[in-house]
Each structure stands twice: as structure tokens, then as C-alpha cells.
RODO-2510 file (C-alpha; in nm, 4 decimals, decimal comma):
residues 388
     n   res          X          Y          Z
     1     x    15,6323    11,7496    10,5193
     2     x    15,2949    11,8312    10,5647
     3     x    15,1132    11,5519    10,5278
     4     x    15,3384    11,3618    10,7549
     5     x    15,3459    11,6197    11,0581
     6     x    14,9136    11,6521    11,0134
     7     x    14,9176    11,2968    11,0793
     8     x    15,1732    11,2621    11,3216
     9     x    15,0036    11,5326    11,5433
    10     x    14,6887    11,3925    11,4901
    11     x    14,8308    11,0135    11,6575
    12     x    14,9573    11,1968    11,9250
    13     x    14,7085    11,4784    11,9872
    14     x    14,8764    11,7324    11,9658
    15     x    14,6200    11,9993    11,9016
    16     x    14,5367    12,3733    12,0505
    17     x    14,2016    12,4417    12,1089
    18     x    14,0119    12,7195    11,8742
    19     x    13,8821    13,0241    12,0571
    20     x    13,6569    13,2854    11,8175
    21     x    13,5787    13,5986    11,9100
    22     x    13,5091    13,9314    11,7529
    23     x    13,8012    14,1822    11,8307
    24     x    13,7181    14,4793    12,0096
    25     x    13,8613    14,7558    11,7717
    26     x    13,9228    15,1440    11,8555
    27     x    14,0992    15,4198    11,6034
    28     x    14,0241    15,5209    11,2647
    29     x    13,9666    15,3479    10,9567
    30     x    13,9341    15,4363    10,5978
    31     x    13,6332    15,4670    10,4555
    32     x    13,4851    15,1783    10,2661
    33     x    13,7163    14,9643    10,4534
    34     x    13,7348    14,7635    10,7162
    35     x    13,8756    14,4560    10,9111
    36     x    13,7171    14,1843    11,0357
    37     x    13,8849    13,9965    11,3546
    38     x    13,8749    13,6493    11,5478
    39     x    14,1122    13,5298    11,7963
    40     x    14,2628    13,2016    11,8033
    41     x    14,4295    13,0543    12,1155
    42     x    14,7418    12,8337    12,0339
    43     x    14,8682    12,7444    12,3807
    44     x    14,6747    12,7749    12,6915
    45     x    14,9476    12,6554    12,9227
    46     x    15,0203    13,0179    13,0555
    47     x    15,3284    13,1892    13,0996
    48     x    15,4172    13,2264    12,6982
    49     x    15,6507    13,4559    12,5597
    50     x    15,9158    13,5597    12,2538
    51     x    15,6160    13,4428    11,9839
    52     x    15,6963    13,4815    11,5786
    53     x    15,4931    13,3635    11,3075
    54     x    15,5431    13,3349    10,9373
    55     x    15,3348    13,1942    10,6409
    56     x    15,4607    12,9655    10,3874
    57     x    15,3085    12,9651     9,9770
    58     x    15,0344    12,7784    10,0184
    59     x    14,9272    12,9739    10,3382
    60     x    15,0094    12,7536    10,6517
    61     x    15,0743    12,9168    10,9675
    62     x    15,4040    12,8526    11,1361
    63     x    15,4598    12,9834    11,4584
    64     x    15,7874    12,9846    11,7344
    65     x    15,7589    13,0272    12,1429
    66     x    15,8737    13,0413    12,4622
    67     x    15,7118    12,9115    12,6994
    68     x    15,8473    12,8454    13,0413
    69     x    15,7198    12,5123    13,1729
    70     x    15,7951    12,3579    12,8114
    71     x    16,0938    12,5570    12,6600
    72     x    16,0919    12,6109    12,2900
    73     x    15,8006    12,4998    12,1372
    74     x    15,6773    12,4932    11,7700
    75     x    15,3018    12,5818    11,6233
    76     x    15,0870    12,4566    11,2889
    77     x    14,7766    12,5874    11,1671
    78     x    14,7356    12,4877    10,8420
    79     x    14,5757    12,6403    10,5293
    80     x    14,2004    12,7126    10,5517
    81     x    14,1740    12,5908    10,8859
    82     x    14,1460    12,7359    11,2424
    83     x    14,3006    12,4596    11,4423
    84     x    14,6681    12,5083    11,6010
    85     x    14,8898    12,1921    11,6369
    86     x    15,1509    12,2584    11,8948
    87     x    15,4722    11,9949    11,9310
    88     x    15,7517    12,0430    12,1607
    89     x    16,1091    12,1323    12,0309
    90     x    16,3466    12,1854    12,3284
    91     x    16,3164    12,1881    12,7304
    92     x    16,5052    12,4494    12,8224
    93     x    16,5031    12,7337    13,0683
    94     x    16,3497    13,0855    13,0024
    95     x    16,3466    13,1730    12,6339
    96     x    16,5190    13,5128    12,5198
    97     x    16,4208    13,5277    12,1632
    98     x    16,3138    13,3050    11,9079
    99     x    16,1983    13,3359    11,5431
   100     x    16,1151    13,0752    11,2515
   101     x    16,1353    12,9876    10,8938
   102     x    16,0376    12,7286    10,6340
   103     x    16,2294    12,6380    10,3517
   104     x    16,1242    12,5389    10,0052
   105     x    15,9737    12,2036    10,1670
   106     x    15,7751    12,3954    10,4086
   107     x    16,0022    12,2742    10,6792
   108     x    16,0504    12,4689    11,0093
   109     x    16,3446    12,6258    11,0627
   110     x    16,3705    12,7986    11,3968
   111     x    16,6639    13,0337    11,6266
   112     x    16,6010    13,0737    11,9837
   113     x    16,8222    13,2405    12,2597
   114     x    16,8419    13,0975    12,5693
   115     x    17,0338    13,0296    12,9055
   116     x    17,3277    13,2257    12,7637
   117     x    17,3228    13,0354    12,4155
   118     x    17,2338    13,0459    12,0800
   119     x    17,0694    12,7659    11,9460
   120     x    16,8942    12,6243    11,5758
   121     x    16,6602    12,3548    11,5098
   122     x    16,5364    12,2430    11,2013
   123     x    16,2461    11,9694    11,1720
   124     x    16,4047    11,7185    10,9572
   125     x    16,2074    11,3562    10,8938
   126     x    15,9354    11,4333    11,1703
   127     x    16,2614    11,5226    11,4203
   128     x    16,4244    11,8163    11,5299
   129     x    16,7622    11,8354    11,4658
   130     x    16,9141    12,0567    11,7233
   131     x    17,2433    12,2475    11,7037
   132     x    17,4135    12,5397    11,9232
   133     x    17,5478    12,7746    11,7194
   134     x    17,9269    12,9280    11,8315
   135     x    17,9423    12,7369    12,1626
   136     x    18,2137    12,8706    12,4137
   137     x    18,2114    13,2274    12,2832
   138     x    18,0559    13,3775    12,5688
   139     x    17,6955    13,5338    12,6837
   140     x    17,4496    13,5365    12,3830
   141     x    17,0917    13,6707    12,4265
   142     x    16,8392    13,9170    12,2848
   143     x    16,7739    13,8770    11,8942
   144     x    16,8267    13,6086    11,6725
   145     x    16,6694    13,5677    11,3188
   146     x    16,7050    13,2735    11,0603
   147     x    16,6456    13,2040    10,6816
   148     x    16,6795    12,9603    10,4482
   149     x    16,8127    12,9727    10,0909
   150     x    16,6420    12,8478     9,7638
   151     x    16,8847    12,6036     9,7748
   152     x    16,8384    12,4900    10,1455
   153     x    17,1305    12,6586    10,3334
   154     x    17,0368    12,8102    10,6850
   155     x    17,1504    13,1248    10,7990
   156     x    17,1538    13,2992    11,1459
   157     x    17,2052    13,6385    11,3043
   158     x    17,2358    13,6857    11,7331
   159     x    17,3307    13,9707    11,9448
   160     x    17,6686    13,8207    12,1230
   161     x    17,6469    14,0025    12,4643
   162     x    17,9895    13,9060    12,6345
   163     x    18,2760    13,7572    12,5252
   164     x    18,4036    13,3648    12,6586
   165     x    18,6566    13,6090    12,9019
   166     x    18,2793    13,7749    13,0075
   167     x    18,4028    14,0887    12,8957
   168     x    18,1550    14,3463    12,6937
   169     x    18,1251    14,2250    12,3470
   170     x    17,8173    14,3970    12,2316
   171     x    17,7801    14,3487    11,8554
   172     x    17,5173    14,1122    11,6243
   173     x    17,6882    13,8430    11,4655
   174     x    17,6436    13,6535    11,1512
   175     x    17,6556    13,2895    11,0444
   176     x    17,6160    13,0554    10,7051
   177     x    17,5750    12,7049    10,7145
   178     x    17,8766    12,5210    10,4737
   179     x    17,9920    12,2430    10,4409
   180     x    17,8284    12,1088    10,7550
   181     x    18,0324    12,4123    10,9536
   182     x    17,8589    12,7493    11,0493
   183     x    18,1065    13,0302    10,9379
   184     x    18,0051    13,3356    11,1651
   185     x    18,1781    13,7079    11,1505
   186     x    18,0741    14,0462    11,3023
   187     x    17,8909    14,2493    11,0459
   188     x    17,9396    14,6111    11,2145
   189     x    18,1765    14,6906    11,4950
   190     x    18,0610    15,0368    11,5629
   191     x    17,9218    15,1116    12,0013
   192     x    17,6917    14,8343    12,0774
   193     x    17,4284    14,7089    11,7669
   194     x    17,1814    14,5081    11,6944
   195     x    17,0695    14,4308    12,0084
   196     x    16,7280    14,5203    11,8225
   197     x    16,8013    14,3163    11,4357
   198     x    16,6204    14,1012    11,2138
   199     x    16,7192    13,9320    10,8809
   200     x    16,5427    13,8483    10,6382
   201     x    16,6825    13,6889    10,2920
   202     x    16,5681    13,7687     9,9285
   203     x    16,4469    13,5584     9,6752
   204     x    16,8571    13,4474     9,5399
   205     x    16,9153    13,3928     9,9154
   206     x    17,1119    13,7166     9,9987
   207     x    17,0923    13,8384    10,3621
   208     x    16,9529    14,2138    10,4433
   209     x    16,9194    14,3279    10,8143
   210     x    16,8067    14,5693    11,0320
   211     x    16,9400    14,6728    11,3174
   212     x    16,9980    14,9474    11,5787
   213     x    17,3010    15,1631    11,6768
   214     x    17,2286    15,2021    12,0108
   215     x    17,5302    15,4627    12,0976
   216     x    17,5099    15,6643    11,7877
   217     x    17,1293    15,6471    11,7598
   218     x    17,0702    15,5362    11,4504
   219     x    16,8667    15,2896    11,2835
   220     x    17,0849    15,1113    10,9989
   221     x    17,1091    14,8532    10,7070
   222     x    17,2958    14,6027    10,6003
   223     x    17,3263    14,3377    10,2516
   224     x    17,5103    14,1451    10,1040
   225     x    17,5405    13,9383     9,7562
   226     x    17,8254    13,7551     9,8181
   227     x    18,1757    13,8477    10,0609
   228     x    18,1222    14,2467    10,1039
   229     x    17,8692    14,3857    10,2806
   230     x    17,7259    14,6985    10,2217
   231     x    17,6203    14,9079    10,5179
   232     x    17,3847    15,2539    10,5125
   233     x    17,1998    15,4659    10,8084
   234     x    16,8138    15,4663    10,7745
   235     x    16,7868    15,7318    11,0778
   236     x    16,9728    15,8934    11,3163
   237     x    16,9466    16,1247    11,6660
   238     x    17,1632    16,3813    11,4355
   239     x    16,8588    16,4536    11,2023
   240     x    16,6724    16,5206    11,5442
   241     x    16,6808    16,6832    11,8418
   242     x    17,0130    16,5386    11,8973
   243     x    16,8006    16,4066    12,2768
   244     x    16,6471    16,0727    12,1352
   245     x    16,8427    15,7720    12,2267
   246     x    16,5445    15,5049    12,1042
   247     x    16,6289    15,5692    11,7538
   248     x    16,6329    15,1867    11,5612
   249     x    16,4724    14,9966    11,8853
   250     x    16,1598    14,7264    11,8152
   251     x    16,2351    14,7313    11,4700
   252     x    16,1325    14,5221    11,1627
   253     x    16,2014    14,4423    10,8003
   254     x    16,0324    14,3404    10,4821
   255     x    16,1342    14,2936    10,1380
   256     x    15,9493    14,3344     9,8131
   257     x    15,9547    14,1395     9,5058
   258     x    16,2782    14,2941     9,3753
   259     x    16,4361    14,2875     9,6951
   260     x    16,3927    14,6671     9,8428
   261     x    16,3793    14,6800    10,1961
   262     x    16,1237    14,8579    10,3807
   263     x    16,1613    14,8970    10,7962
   264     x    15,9843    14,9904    11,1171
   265     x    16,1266    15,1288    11,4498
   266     x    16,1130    15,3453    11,7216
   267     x    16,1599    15,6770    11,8293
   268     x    16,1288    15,7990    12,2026
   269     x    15,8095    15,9780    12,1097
   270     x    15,6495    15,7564    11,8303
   271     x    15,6534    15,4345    11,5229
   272     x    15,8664    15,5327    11,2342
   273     x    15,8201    15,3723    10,8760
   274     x    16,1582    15,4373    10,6408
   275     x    16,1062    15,3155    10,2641
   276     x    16,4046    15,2314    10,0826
   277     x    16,4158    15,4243     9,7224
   278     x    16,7547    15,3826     9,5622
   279     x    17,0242    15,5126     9,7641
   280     x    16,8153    15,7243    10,0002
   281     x    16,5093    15,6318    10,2500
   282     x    16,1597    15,8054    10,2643
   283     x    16,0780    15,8188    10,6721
   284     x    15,7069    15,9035    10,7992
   285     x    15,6025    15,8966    11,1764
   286     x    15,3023    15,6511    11,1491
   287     x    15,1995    15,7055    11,5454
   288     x    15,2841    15,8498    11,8318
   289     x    15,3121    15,6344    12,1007
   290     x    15,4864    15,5746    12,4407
   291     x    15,7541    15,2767    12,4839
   292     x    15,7776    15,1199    12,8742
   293     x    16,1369    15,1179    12,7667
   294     x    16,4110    14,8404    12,8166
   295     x    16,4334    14,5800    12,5954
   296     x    16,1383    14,4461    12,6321
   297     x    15,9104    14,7394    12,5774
   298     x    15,9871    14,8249    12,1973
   299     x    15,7968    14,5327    11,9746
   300     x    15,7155    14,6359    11,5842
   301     x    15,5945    14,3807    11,3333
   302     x    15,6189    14,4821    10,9719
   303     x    15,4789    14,3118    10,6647
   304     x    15,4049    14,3742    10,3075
   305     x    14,9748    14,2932    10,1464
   306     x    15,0368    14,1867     9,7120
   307     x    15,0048    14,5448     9,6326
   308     x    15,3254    14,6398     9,8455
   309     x    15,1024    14,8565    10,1185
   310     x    15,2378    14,7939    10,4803
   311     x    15,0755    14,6575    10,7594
   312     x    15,2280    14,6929    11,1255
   313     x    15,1637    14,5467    11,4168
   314     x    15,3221    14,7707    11,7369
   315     x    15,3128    14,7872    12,0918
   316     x    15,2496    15,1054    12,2860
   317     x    15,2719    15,0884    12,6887
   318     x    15,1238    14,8044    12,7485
   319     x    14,8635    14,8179    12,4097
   320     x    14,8571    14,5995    12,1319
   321     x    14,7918    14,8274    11,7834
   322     x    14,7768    14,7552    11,4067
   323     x    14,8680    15,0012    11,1401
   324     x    14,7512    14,9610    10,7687
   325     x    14,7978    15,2400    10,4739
   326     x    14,5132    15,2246    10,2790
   327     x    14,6571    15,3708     9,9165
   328     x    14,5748    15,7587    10,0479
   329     x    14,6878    15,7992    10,4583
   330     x    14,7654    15,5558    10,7474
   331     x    14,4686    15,4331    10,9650
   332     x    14,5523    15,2753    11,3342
   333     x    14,3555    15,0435    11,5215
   334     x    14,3642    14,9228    11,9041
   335     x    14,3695    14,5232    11,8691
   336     x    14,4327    14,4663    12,2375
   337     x    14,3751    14,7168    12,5384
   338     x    14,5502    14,7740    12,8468
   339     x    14,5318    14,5031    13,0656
   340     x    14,6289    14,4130    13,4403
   341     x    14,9136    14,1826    13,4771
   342     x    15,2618    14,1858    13,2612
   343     x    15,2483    14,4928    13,0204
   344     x    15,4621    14,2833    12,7541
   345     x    15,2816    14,1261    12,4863
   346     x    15,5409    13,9628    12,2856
   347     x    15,3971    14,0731    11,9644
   348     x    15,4765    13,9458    11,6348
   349     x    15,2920    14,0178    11,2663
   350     x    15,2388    13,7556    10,9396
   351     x    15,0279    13,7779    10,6434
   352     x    14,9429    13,5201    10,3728
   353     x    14,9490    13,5845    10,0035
   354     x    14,5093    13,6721    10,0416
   355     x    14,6315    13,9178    10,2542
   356     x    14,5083    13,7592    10,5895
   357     x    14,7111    13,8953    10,8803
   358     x    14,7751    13,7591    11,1705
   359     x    14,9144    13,9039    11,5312
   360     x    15,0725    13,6856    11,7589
   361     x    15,0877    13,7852    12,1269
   362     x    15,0732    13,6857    12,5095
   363     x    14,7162    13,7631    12,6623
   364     x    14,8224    13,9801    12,9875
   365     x    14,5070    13,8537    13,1386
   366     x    14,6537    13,4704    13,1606
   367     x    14,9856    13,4280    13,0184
   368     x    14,7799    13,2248    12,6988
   369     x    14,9501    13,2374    12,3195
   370     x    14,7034    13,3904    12,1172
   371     x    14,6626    13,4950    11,7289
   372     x    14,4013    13,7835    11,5792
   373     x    14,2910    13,6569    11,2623
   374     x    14,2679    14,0051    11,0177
   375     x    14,0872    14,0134    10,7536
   376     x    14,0007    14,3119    10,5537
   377     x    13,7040    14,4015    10,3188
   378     x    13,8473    14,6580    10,0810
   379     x    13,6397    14,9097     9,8523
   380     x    13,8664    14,8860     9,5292
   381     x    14,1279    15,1497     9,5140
   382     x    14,1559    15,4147     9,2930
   383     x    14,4381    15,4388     9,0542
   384     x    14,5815    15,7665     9,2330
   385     x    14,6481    15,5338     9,5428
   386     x    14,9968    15,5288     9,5862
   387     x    15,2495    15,3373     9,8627
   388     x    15,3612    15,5450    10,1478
***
């Protein structure tokens, strides 16, 4: 695939111009370590939103968007270089949500809300191949995630808002791909969640998600190896104050090797990090911070370096940050600043397997799709370093 889609872009010139610059950085840092940044501009048409990225094995860039004069649009940057190859996927009004994935062939896979609808796309042969997913079941918007199986089949998750009747329906849905038929059912039919989910699926293919309970409060879990799915709570407003109603919002998952789940959200007063051991999770505040609230204002990114230590990406009023434990205590860093203009960056968080992260987000200075290129220089760790 990529071979063919290098090419292709090239005939057509398709190609985002490279912007480097040295990021402006404010916090604390461990010391003996420390990150070097660049930024990257992707799209310079303006007016960008609802970005995700993800990396495939041999450390291409893949990147999903919004942006409102083009609709749905899909972003390269391959391996080793610093050059982003944009290309078109849908025109369609304002953008929701989307999110990508590549399967085993490095193919794009990508989920996008929009107008009401809930849409997938896969790049198949140097074409999209478009499909909407549960048409005439009423108002779908918010999330959506997508995977892939080893074995090529696509799955989705969306937030179904109203029902066909435009009645409250309120609840994430889920959806597998077989037999050229999307088979979709309601994984939790408690007050109102996932509005806030993603999914992401292991290494045999089997779905886990996160996703909030916005009534209850509660951040919660879900998997599945097969027909049953097994649900737990993370977090809830009970082990508070029994006042915090942002409990599960912005949130994010990653998986290790053997398929434990690790997960970032919200609270009304700061970031939470919950690590999965056994039966049980292991919760720490990693920052204080202050949401702009609604749905827009809550934005984690979560993902995993080779040694299992967590990196996050976050936004806090209007400021971009990145989180990183460093084997002994978390260390926070401003990537972006307050800016004038829309407070909403859009935010989303990759890393490759050298442990290069990069932060997708909309510049608030001119609506631009940009990516900070992390890269950190590392005294080696002692053996007492530990995950969080």
C-alpha cells in the first residue's frame, strides 16, 4: 500500500508543507532527561478540527481530520521523513469526530461522525470505500473509534444520540463487520454513556473500551473475547465527594502486550491515570487542571513508550500539556500556551515503537493542523524504576 499511495500523491501533489520549530516548553522535567520538539504543519487550509493519529510497525504516521471547507480528510508522513501527504476522503459538512486505523497492510481505516451519521472508510486499491454504518436509526454524533482484526475484520463503536422516532437514545453502540453485514448491539444500557469512549482491540482482535457514565459518574470498562461482555467501574463520584459530575470525560485507552488496559480521564478538578492490575485498578491524579467544560473541553491522549511508561497528552482551558512518568514520579510540560481565538485544540497523542511521540492539534492562532514531533533523550534508568 505504501509504495503505491507515495507515488500516487507524489503525481498528484498532494503534499503538506514542513514547518520546524523548537517548542517552547514550561513545567518540570526529570533530571537527566529531556525532550526535544519540532512542529510540523499538515494542513494549512484553516479551520481544522476532530484530528487522531496513529503509527503503524514500521513507523508511518497516519493521521484523520475534519476540516470544514474539505470534509474528512486523510494524512501520511511516512517513516524517517518530515513531509505530510494529505488526500481527500469525503466532502461533507462539519465533522463531529473521527479516528483511524491501519490494518496488517498498513491500510487506513477511518470512523467519522457527521451531519447526524456515522460513517467508515477504508482505503482499498488507492480508493476509499465509503460506507454509513446503521443508516435510519436516528441522530448519531460525538465519539466513534475503529479497529481492525489480525485477520482484517473492521470494527466500530459511536455514541447514538436519538433514536429514528428523535427520541433520547443516549447509549454507545457497537458493530462487527460479517459477512459483508455490520452486526451492531448496545454494550451498556445504564443513564447516558459513552458519549466520551474509545476502543481499542488487542493483539487476537478482541474489543476493550472506555467510556463514561455520565449520570452515575463513573468512568468504566468494557471486553470481550467472544459473545459476553464483561463490564467493571474504573472510578466513580461515590469514592469522592459525591459533587463531581466530570468523572470518565476526555478519556483514553491503551493496551499492553498482554492485553491490560491502562486509561486516562477527567475529574472536575484534575487528569486521572487508572492502571488495570487484575481485578482492581490503581488511580493517581497526574495534574490538576481546569476543563472549559462541554463536550468539547475534556481532550486526553494516552499512549504506552516499549518499557510500558505512559505518556499523555491533555488539554487544560485552553492549554495544550504533555505528561510523561519517568520510572520514579510524573513530570508535566506546557507544549502549547494560551492563545487568542477558539480555546479547543482538538488534541490527539501517537508514539512509534523508538518512542517518538507525536501531538496532533488545531493552532488557535489560524485554524492550521499541526503535529509536535517529541523526542526524548533519556539518562538510563535505574533498576528500582518502576511503572506508575
Amino acid at each position: 500500500m505504501k509504495s503505491g499511495w507515495n507515488s500516487g500523491l507524489r503525481a498528484r501533489g498532494f503534499w503538506a508543507r514542513l514547518i520546524s520549530a523548537i517548542l517552547l516548553l514550561a513545567g518540570t522535567t526529570a533530571a537527566g532527561q529531556s525532550w526535544k520538539w519540532t512542529i510540523e504543519q499538515v494542513d494549512a487550509s484553516g479551520n481544522t478540527s476532530a484530528i487522531f493519529l496513529t503509527t503503524d510497525p514500521e513507523g508511518d504516521v497516519h493521521a484523520s481530520y475534519a476540516n470544514d471547507q474539505q470534509g474528512i480528510m486523510y494524512a501520511f508522513r511516512p517513516a524517517g521523513a518530515s513531509r505530510w501527504f494529505t488526500m481527500p476522503v469525503e466532502k461533507i459538512g462539519y465533522a463531529t469526530f473521527t479516528r483511524v486505523a491501519v490494518d496488517s497492510k498498513e491500510n487506513p481505516h477511518i470512523c467519522y461522525t457527521a451531519a447526524g451519521k456515522m460513517k467508515y472508510a477504508a482505503l482499498i486499491d488507492s480508493n476509499w470505500q465509503i460506507q454509513q454504518i446503521n443508516p435510519g436509526s436516528g441522530t448519531i454524533a460525538y465519539s466513534c473509534s475503529v479497529g481492525v482484526a489480525p485477520d482484517g475484520t473492521p470494527q466500530v463503536t459511536w455514541y447514538q444520540e436519538r433514536t429514528a422516532n428523535d427520541l433520547n437514545y443516549l447509549h454507545f453502540k457497537y458493530a462487527i463487520l460479517q459477512d459483508g453485514r455490520w452486526l451492531a448491539k448496545t454494550i451498556d444500557f445504564d443513564a447516558q454513556t459513552g458519549k466520551w469512549h474509545q476502543m481499542l482491540l488487542d493483539s487476537a482482535g478482541h474489543p476493550h473500551i472506555v467510556y463514561d457514565a455520565f449520570v452515575k459518574g463513573e468512568t468504566r470498562y468494557a471486553y470481550s473475547e467472544g459473545n459476553t461482555w464483561k463490564i467493571s467501574r474504573v472510578d466513580s463520584r461515590e469514592l469522592g465527594n459525591g459533587t463531581n459530575w466530570n468523572v470518565g470525560m476526555g478519556n483514553s485507552l491503551a493496551l499492553d502486550d498482554h492485553g491490560n488496559a491502562y486509561i486516562t480521564y477527567y475529574h472536575s478538578d484534575g487528569l486521572y491515570y487508572a492502571r488495570q492490575t487484575g481485578t482492581s485498578w490503581s488511580i493517581v491524579k497526574v495534574d490538576d487542571v481546569a476543563p472549559l467544560g462541554g463536550w468539547l473541553g475534556y481532550r486526553s491522549s494516552l499512549v504506552l513508550n516499549s518499557r510500558g511508561f505512559p505518556r499523555i497528552s491533555y488539554e487544560d482551558a485552553g492549554v495544550l500539556k504533555f505528561a510523561f512518568w519517568d520510572g520514579t514520579k510524573w513530570n508535566t510540560q506546557v507544549l502549547v500556551g494560551a492563545m487568542a481565538g477558539s480555546p479547543f485544540l482538538f488534541s490527539s497523542m501517537t508514539i512509534d515503537s523508538a518512542g517518538t511521540v507525536y501531538v496532533g492539534y488545531r493552532d488557535p492562532a489560524d485554524g492550521s493542523l499541526k503535529v509536535a514531533v517529541g523526542v526524548q533523550t533519556t539518562v538510563p534508568l535505574s533498576a528500582s524504576s518502576k511503572k506508575p
